[in-house]
MIDOSE-1310 file (N, C-alpha, C; in nm, 2 decimals, decimal comma, always signed):
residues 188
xxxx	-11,91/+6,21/+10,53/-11,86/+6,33/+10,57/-11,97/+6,44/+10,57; -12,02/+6,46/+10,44/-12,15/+6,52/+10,44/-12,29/+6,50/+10,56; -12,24/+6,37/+10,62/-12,38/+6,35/+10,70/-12,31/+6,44/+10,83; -12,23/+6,36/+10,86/-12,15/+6,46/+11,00/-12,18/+6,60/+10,97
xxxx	-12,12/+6,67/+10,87/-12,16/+6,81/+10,89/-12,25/+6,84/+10,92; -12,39/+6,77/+10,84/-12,52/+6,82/+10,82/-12,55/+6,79/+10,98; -12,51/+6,70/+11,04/-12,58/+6,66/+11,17/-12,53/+6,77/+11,28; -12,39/+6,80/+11,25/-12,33/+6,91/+11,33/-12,40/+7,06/+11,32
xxxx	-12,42/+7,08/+11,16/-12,52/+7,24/+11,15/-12,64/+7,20/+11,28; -12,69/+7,10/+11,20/-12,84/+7,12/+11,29/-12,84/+7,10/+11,47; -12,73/+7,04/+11,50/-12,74/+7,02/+11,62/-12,66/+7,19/+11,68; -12,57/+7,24/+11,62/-12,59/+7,35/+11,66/-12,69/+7,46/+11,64
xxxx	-12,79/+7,45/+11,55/-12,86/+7,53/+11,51/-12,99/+7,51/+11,63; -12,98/+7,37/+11,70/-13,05/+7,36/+11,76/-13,08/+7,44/+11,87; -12,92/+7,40/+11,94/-12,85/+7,43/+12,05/-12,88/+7,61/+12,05; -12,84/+7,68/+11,95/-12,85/+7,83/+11,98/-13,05/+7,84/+11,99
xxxx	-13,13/+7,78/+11,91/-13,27/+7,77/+11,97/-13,30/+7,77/+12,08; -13,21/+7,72/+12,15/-13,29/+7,68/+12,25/-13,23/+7,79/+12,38; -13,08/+7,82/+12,37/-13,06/+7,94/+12,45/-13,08/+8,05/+12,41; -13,18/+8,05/+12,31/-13,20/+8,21/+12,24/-13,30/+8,32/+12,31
xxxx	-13,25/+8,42/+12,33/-13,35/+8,53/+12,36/-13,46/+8,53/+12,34; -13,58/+8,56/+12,39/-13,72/+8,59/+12,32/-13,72/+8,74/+12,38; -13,82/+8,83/+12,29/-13,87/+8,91/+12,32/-13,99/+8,94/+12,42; -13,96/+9,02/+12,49/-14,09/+9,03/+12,62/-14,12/+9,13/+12,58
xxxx	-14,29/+9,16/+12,55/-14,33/+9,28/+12,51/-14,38/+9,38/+12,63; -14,32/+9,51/+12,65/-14,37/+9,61/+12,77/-14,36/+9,72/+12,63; -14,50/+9,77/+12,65/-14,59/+9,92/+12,57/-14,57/+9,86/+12,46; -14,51/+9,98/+12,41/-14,48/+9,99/+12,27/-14,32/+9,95/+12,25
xxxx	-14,25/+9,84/+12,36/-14,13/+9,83/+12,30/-14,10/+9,71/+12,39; -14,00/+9,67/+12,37/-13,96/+9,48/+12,41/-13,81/+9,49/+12,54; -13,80/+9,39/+12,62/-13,68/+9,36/+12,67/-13,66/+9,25/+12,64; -13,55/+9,20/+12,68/-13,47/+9,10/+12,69/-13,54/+8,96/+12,78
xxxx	-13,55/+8,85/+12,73/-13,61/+8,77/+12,82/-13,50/+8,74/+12,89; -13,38/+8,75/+12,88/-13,24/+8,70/+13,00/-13,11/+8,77/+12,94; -13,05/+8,82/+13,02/-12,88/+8,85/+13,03/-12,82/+8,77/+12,87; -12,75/+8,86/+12,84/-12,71/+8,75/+12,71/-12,56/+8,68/+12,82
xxxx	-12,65/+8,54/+12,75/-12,50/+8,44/+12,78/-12,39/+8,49/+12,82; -12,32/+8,57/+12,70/-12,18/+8,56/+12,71/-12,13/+8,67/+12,86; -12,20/+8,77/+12,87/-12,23/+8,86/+12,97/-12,27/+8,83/+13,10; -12,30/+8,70/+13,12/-12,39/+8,61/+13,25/-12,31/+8,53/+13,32
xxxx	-12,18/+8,58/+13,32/-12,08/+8,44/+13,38/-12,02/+8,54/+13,45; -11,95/+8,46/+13,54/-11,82/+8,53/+13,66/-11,93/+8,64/+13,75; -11,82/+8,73/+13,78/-11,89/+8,82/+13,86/-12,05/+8,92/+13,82; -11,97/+8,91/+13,68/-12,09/+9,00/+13,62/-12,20/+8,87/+13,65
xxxx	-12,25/+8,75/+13,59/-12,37/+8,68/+13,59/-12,44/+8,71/+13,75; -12,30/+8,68/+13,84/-12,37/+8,66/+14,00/-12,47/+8,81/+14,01; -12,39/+8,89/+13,96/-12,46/+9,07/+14,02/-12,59/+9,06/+13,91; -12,60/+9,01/+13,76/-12,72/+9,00/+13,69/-12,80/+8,89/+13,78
xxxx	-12,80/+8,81/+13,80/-12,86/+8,70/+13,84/-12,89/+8,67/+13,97; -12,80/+8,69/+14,03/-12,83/+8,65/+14,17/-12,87/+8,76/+14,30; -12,86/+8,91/+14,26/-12,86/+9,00/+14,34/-12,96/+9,03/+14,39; -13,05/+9,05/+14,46/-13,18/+9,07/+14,49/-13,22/+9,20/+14,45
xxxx	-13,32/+9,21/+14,38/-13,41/+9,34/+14,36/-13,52/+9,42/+14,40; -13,47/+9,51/+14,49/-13,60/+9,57/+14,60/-13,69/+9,65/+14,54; -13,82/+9,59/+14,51/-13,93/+9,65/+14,44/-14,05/+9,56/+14,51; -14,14/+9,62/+14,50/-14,26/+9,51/+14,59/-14,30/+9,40/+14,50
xxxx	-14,31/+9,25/+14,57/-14,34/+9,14/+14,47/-14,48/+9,17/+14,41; -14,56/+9,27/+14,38/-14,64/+9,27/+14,26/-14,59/+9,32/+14,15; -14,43/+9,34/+14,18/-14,35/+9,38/+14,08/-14,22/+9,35/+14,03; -14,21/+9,25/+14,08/-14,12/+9,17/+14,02/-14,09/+9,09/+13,87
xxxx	-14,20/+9,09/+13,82/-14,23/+9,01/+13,69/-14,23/+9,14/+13,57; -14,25/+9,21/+13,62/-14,25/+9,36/+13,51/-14,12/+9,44/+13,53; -14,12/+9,51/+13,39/-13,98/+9,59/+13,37/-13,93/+9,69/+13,50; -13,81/+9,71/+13,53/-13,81/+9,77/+13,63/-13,69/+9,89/+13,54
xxxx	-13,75/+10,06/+13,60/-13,65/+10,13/+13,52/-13,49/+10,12/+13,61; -13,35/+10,12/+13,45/-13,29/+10,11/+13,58/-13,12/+10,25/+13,58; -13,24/+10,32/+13,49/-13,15/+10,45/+13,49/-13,25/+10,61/+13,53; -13,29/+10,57/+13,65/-13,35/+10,67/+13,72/-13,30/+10,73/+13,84
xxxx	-13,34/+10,84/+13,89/-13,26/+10,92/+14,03/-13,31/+10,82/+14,17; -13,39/+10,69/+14,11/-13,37/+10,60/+14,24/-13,35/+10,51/+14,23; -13,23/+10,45/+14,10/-13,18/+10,33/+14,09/-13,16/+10,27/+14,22; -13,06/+10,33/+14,27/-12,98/+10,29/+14,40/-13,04/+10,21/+14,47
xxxx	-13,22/+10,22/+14,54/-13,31/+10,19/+14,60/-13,36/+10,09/+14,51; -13,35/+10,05/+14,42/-13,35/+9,93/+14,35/-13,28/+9,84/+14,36; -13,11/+9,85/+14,35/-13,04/+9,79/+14,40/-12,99/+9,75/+14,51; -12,99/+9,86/+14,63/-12,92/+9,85/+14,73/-13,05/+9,87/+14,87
xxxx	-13,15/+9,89/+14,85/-13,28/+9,90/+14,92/-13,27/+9,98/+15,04; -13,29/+9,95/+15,18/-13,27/+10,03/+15,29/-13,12/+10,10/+15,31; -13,02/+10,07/+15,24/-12,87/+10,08/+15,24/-12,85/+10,16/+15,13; -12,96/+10,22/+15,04/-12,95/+10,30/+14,93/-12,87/+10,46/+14,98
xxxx	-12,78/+10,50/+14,91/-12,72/+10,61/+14,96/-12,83/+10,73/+14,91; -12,78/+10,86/+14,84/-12,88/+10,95/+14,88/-12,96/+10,92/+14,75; -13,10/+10,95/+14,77/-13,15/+10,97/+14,61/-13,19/+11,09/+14,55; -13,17/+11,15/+14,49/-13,21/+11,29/+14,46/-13,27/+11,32/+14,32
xxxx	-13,34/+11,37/+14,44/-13,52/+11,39/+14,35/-13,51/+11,53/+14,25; -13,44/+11,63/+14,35/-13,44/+11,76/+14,29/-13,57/+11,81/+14,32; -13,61/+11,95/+14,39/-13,45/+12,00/+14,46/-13,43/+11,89/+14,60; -13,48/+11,83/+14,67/-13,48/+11,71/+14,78/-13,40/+11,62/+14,72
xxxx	-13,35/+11,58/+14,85/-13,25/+11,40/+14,87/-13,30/+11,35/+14,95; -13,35/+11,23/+14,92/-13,45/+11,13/+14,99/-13,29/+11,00/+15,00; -13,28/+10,99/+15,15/-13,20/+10,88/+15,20/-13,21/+10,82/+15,32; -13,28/+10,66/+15,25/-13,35/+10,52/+15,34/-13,27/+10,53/+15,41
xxxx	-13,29/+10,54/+15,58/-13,17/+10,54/+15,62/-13,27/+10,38/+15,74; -13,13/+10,30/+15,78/-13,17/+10,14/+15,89/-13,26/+10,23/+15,98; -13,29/+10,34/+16,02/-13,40/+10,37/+16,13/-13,49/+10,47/+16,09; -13,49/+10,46/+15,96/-13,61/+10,56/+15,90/-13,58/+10,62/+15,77
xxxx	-13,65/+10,76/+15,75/-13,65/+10,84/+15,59/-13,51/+10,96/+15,62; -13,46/+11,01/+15,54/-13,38/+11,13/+15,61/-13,41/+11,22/+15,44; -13,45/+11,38/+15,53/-13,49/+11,45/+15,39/-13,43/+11,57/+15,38; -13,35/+11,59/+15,27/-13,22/+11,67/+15,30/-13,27/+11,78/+15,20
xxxx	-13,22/+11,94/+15,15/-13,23/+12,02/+15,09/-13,10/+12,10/+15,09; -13,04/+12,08/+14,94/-12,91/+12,09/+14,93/-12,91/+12,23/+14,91; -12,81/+12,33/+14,95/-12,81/+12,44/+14,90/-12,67/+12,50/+14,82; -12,55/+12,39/+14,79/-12,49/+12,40/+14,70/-12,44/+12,25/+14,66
xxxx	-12,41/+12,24/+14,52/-12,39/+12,10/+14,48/-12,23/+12,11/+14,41; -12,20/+12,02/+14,42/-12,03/+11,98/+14,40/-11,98/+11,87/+14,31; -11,92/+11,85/+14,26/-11,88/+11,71/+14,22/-11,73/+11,68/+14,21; -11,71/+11,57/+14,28/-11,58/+11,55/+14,35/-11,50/+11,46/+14,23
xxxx	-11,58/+11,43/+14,15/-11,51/+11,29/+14,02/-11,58/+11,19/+13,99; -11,63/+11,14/+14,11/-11,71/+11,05/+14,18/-11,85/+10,99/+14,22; -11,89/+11,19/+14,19/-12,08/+11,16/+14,24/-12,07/+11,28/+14,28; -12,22/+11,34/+14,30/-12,26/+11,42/+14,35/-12,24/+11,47/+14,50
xxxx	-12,21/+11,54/+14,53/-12,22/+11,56/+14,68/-12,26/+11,71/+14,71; -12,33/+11,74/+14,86/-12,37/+11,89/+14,87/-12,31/+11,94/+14,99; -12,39/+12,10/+14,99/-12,34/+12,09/+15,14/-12,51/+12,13/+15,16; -12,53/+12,08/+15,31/-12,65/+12,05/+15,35/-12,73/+12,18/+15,38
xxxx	-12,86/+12,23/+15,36/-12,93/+12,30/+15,41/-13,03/+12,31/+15,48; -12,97/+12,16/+15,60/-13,12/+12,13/+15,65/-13,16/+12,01/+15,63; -13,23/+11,95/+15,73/-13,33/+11,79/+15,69/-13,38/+11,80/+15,82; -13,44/+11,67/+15,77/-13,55/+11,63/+15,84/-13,54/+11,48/+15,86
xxxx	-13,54/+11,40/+15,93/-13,52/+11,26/+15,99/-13,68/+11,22/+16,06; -13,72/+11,13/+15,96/-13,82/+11,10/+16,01/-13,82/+10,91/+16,06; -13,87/+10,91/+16,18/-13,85/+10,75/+16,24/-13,91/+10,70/+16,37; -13,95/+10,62/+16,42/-14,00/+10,62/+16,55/-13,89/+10,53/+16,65
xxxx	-13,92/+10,51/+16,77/-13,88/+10,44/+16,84/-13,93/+10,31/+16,84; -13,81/+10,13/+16,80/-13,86/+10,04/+16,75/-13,86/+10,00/+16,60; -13,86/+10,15/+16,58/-13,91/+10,14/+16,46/-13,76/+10,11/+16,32; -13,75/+10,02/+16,29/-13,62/+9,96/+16,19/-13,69/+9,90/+16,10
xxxx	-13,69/+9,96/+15,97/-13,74/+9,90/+15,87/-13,63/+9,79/+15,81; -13,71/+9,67/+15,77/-13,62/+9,54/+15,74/-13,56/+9,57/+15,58; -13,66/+9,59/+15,52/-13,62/+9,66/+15,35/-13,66/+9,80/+15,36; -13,64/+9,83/+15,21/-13,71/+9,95/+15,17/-13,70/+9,94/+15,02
xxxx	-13,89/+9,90/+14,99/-13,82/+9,89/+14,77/-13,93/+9,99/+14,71; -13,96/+9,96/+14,58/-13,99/+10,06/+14,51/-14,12/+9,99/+14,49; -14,24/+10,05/+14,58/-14,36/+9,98/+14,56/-14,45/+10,05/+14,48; -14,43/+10,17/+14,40/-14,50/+10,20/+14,27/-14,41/+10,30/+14,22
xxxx	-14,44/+10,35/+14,08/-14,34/+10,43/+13,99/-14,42/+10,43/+13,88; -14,34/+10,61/+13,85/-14,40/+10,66/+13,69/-14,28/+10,73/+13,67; -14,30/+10,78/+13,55/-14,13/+10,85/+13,49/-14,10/+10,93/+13,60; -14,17/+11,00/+13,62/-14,16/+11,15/+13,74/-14,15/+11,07/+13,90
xxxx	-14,21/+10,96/+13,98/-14,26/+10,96/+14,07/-14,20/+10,79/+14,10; -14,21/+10,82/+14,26/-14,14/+10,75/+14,35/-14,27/+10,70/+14,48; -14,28/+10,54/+14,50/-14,33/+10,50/+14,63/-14,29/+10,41/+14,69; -14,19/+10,43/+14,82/-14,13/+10,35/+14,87/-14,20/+10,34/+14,98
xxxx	-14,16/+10,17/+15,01/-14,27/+10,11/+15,11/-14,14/+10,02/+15,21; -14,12/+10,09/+15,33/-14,00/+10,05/+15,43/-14,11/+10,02/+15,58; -14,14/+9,85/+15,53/-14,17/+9,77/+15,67/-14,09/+9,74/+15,76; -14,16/+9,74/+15,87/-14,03/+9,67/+16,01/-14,04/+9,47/+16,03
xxxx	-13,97/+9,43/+16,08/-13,97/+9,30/+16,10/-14,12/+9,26/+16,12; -14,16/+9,35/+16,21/-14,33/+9,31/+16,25/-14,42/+9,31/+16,19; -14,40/+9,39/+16,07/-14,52/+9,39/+15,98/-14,66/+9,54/+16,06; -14,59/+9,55/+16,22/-14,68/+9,67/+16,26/-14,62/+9,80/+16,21
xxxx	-14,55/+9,82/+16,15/-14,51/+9,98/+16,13/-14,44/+9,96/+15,97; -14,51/+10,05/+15,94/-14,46/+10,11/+15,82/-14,49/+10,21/+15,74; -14,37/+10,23/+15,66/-14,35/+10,42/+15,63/-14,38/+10,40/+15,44; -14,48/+10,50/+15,43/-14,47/+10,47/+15,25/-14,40/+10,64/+15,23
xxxx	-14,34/+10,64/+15,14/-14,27/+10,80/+15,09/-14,32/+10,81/+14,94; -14,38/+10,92/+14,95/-14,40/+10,95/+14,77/-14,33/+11,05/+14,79; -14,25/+11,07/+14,65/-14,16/+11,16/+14,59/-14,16/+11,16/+14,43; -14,14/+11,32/+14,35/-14,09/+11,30/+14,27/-14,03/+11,36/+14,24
xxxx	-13,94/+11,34/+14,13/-13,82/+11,48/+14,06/-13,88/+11,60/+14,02; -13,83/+11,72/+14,06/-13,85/+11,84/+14,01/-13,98/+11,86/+14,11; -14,06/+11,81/+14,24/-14,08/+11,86/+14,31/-14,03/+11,88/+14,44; -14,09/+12,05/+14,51/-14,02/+12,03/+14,64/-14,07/+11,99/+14,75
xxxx	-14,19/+11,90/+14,74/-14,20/+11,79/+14,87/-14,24/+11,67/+14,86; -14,21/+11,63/+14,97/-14,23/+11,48/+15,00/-14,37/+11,42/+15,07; -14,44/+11,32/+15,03/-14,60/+11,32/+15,12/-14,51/+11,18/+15,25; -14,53/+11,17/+15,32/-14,50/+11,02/+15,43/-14,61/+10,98/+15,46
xxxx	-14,66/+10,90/+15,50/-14,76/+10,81/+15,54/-14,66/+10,74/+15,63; -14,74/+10,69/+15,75/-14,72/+10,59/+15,86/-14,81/+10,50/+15,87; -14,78/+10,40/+15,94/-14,86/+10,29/+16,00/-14,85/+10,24/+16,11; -14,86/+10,26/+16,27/-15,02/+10,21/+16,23/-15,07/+10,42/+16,27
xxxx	-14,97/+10,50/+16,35/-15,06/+10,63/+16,34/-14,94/+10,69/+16,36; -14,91/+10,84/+16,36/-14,86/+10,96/+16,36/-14,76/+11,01/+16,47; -14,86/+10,94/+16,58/-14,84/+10,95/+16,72/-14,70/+10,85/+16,74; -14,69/+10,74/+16,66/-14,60/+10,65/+16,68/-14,47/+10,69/+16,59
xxxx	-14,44/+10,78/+16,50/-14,32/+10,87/+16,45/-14,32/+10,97/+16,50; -14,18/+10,98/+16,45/-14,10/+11,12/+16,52/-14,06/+11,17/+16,41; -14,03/+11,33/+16,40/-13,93/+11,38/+16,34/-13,81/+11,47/+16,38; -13,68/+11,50/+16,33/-13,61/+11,57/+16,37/-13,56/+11,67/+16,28
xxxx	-13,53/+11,79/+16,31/-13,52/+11,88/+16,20/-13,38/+11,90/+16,24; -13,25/+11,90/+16,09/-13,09/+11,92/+16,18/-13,12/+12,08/+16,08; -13,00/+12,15/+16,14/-13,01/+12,28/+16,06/-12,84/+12,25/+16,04; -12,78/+12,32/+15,96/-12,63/+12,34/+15,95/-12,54/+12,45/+16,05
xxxx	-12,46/+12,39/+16,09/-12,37/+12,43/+16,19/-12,37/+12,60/+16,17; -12,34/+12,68/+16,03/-12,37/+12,82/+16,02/-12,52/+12,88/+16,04; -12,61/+12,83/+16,04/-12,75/+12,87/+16,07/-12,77/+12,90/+16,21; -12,70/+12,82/+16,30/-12,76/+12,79/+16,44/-12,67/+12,95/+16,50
């Protein structure tokens, strides 16, 4: 009876060795090398596991923040709803950038929402970016990189929080975007 037990400790002691966490070291502090088990099943595992994460593949292997004003664009990529930088809302939209300046903010229960003071739609003709992820980042700062199918056009956006502008870059030149400025229905 004694041997059974002893063979049962060790074989579970084994067993949790081998699904066990390791420490992944980023700076001065560690993540998780995987989802804990018990958290990784059903719906919740598929959305840990299987969801795609829009960040450029020289960044996929490294920590990605995921309580920042551009989570969304992590998660949900060209489909990301608004991101707000402050005072700017930067929102990837299927045919380009759209850059909004809120001039009152609201909260419904739900989320943020404004009423609009103006944007700017930046996009060309053709021009449909396939993604849009997060191709560099610092605590403050945003670079999203939204290519088209073709690999000929593409829009990089630097943004950060607590500034009020936005830099764009295009590819392959200037000439080949457009922008559109909306004003709000009381302005006009």
């Amino acid at each position: 009876m004694k041997k059974i037990l002893l063979c049962l400790f060790c074989g579970l002691a084994w067993i949790s060795q081998v699904s066990a966490q390791t420490a992944v070291p980023a700076g001065a502090g560690s993540y998780a090398s995987f989802p804990p088990v018990a958290q990784a099943t059903g719906q919740t595992g598929d959305f840990i596991n299987k969801r795609p994460i829009y960040v450029a593949d020289n960044k996929r292997n490294l920590p990605v923040p995921t309580n920042d004003w551009w989570t969304d664009l992590v998660v949900n990529g060209k489909n990301a709803g608004s991101l707000w930088a402050y005072p700017l809302v930067l929102d990837p939209d299927p045919r380009g950038l759209k850059l909004f300046f809120p001039t009152k903010l609201f909260s419904q229960g739900t989320g943020m929402n404004m009423d609009y003071g103006g944007g700017i739609t930046i996009g060309a003709d053709g021009y449909e970016p396939t993604t849009a992820v997060a191709k560099e980042w610092t605590d403050w700062g945003l670079v999203i990189s939204m290519p088209d199918s073709s690999g000929e056009k593409n829009m990089e956006v630097t943004s950060a929080h607590g500034v009020p502008f936005t830099w764009v870059e295009t590819k392959p030149t200037r000439r080949a975007f457009r922008s559109r400025l909306t004003f709000p229905e009381r302005c006009m």
